[in-house]
C-alpha positions in Angstrom: 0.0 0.0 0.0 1.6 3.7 -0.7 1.3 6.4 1.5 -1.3 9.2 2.3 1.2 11.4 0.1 1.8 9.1 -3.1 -2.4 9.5 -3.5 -3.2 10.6 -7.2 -7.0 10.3 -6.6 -9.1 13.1 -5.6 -10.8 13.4 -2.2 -14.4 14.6 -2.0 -15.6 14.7 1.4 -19.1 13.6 1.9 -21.9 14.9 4.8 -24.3 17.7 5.2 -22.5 18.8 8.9 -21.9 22.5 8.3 -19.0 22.2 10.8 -17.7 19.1 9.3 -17.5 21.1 5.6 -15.4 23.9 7.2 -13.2 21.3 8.9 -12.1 19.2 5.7 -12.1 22.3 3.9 -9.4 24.0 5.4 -7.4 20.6 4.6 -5.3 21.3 1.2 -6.2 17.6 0.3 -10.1 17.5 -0.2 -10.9 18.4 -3.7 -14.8 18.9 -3.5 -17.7 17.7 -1.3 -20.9 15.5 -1.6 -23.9 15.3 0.2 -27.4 14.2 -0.4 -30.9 14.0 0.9 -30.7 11.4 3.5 -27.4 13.0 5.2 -29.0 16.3 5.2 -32.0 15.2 7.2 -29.7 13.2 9.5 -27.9 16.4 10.0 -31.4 18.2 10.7 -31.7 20.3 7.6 -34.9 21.9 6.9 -34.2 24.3 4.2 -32.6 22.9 1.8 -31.9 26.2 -0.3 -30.5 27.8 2.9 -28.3 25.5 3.7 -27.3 24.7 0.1 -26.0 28.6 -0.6 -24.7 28.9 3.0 -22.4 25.8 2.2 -21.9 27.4 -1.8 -21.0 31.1 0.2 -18.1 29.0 2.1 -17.0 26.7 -0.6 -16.9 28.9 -3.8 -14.2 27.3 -5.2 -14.3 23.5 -5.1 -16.9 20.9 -7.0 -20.0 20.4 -4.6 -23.1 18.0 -5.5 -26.6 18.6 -4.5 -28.9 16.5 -5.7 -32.6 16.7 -6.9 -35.5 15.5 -5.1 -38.4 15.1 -6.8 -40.1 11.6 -8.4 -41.5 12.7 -11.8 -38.6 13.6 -14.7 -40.2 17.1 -15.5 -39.6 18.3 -12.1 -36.6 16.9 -11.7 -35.4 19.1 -14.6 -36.9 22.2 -13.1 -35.1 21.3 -9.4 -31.4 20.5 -11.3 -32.1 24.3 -13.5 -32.7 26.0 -9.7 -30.0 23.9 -8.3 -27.3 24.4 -11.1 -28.2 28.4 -10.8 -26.4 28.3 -7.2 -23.0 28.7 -8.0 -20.2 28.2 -10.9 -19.0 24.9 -8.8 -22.5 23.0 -8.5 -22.5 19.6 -9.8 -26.1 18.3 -10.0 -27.1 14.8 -8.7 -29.4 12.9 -10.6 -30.1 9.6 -9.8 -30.0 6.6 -12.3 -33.6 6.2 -12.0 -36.4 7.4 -10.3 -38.6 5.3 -8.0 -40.4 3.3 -10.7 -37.4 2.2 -11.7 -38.0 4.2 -15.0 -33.9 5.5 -16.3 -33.3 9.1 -15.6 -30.9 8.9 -19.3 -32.9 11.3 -21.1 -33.4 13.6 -19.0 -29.3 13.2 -18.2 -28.9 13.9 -21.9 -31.0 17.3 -22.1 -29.4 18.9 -19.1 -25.6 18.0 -20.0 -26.6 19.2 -24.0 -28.0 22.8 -21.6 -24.0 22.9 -20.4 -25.3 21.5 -16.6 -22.7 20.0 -15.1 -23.9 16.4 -13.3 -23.2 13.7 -10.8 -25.2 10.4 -11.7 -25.5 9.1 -8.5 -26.6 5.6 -7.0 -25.3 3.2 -9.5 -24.4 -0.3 -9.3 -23.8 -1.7 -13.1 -22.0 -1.7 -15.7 -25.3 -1.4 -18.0 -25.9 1.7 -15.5 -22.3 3.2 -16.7 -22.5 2.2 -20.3 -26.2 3.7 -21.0 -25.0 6.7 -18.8 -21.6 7.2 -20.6 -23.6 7.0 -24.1 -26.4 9.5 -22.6 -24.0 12.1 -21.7 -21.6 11.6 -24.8 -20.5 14.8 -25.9 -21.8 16.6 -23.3 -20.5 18.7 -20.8 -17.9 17.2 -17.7 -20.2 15.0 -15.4 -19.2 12.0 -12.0 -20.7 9.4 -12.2 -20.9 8.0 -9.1 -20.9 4.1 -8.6 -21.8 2.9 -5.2 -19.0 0.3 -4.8 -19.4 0.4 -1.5 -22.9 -0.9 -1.5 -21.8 -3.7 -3.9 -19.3 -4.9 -1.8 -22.0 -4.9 0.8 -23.9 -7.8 -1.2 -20.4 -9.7 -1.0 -19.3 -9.2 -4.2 -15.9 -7.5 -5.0 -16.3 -4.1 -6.6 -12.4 -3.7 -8.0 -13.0 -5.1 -11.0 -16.6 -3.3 -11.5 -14.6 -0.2 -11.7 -12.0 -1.1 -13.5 -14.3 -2.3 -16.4 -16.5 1.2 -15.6 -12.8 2.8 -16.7 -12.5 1.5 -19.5 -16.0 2.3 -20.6 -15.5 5.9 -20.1 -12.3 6.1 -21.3 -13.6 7.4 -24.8 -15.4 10.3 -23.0 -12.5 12.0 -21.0 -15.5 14.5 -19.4 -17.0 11.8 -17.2 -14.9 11.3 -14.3 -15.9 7.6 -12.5 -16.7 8.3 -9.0 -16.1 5.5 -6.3 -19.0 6.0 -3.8 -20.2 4.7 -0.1 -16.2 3.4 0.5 -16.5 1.3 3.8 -13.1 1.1 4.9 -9.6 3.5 4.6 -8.4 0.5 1.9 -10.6 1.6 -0.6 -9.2 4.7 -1.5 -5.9 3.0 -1.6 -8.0 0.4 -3.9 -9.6 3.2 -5.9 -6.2 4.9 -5.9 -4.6 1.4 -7.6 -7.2 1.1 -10.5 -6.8 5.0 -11.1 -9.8 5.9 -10.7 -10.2 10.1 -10.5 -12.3 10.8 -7.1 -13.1 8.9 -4.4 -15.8 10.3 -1.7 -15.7 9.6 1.5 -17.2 10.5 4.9 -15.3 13.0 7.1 -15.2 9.7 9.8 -13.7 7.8 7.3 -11.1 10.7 6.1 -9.8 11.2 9.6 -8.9 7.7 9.6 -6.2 8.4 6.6 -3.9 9.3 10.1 -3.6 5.8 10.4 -2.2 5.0 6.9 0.8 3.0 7.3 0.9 2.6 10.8 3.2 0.2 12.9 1.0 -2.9 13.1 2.9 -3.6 16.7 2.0 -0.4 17.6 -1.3 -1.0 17.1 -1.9 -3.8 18.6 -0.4 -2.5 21.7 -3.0 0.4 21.8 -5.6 -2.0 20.9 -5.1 -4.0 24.2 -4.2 -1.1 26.7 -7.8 0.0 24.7 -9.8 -2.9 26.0 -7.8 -3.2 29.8 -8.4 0.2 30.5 -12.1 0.4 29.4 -12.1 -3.1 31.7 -11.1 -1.0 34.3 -13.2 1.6 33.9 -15.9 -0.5 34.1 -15.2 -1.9 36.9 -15.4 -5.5 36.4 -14.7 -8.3 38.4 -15.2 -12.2 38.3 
C-alpha cells in the first residue's frame, strides 16, 4: 500500500454537517464535497436552499453536488435548472432512475446538452455506466458515481466493477468515475490502484487516513491497553 502522500486520486468529502464542511475544507487535500438528501435530514436540515447557498457562500471554489428530489422527470429538470443556478461549482445529482425504476438517461442527456454539469448518482452496473456514458456523450464534464461500496455490501468484490467502468469511459474524457459509499480506509488505496479520479468519503472515514501505514505492533499495543483500560473503567470483576 503507498502512502497518504503518493495518493493521485481526488478526495471529495461527503456529509451535510456544516461544521464538518469547514473542517475538511481547510485541509489542502479535499478536492470537492458530496452530500445528499438522506445526510442532510440526519444532519437536521430543513431548508434545503438555505443551507445549500450557505455551504456554496463557504465553498466557492471547489466541486459540490446537490442532488434533486423530486419523483416525476419534468420536475426533476426544473429542481437540477434551480439547483445548477447556485453557483459556478454546483455539480447536480441525478439519480439513475427514479422510483419506478424508469432511467433518468434522457433527462441526463438534455441537461448535459443545456452545459449542466452532473453527478449520476446511486449506480451499481456496468449497463448503468454504459447507458449513462452514451447518454451524456459529448456533453458537458459530469461524476458518475458508482456505489461500490454498496456492492461490496452484497459480497461481491467491486475492484473489477470499476475497472471495467474505466474502460467504458475512457472514450469520453468528461465523465470522471466516482467511487462511492467506501467502507473502509483500503478503498481509496483500492480506488487509488485502479486509477480511478475521485473517491468520496465521509469525514469519519477521512480522519482515519492518520492511520495510513501505521506500525502494526503499535497497534496492537494500543488495541489491548484500549480494551484493559475500558475493563477498568468499568469496573469488572469475576
Amino acid at each position: 500500500m503507498s502512502s497518504v502522500d503518493n495518493l493521485k486520486i481526488k478526495l471529495f468529502a461527503d456529509g451535510a454537517d456544516k461544521a464538518g464542511i469547514l473542517d475538511m475544507y481547510a485541509k489542502p487535500y479535499i478536492s470537492g464535497f458530496t452530500t445528499n438528501p438522506t445526510l442532510m435530514r440526519k444532519a437536521g436540515i430543513s431548508d434545503y436552499a438555505t443551507f445549500a447557498q450557505d455551504i456554496l457562500s463557504a465553498v466557492p471554489d471547489r466541486p459540490v453536488s446537490f442532488e434533486v428530489f423530486s419523483d416525476e422527470f419534468d420536475e426533476m429538470e426544473l429542481q437540477a435548472q434551480r439547483i445548477a443556478a447556485w453557483g459556478v461549482n454546483v455539480y447536480v445529482k441525478i439519480p439513475i432512475t427514479n422510483t419506478r425504476r424508469e432511467p433518468a438517461y434522457d433527462l441526463m442527456h438534455r441537461l448535459s446538452q443545456m452545459g449542466i454539469r452532473l453527478n449520476i448518482t446511486a449506480m451499481m452496473t456496468l449497463e448503468q455506466v454504459r447507458c449513462t456514458r452514451d447518454a451524456l456523450s459529448g456533453g458537458t464534464g459530469a461524476f458518475i458515481s458508482v456505489f461500490a461500496g454498496r456492492v461490496a455490501d452484497t459480497g461481491r468484490d467491486p475492484v473489477p466493477m470499476m475497472q471495467a467502468a474505466l474502460d467504458l469511459l475512457r472514450p469520453e474524457p468528461q465523465l470522471e468515475l466516482l467511487w462511492a459509499s467506501p467502507r473502509e480506509v483500503l478503498n481509496i488505496f483500492q480506488a487509488d490502484q485502479i486509477g480511478c479520479p475521485i473517491i468520496t468519503v465521509t469525514n469519519d472515514l477521512l480522519r482515519k487516513l492518520e492511520l495510513a501505514d501505521k506500525d502494526l505492533d503499535d497497534y496492537s499495543l494500543e488495541t489491548v491497553k484500549m480494551f484493559y483500560n475500558d475493563a477498568h473503567a468499568a469496573g469488572f470483576s469475576l
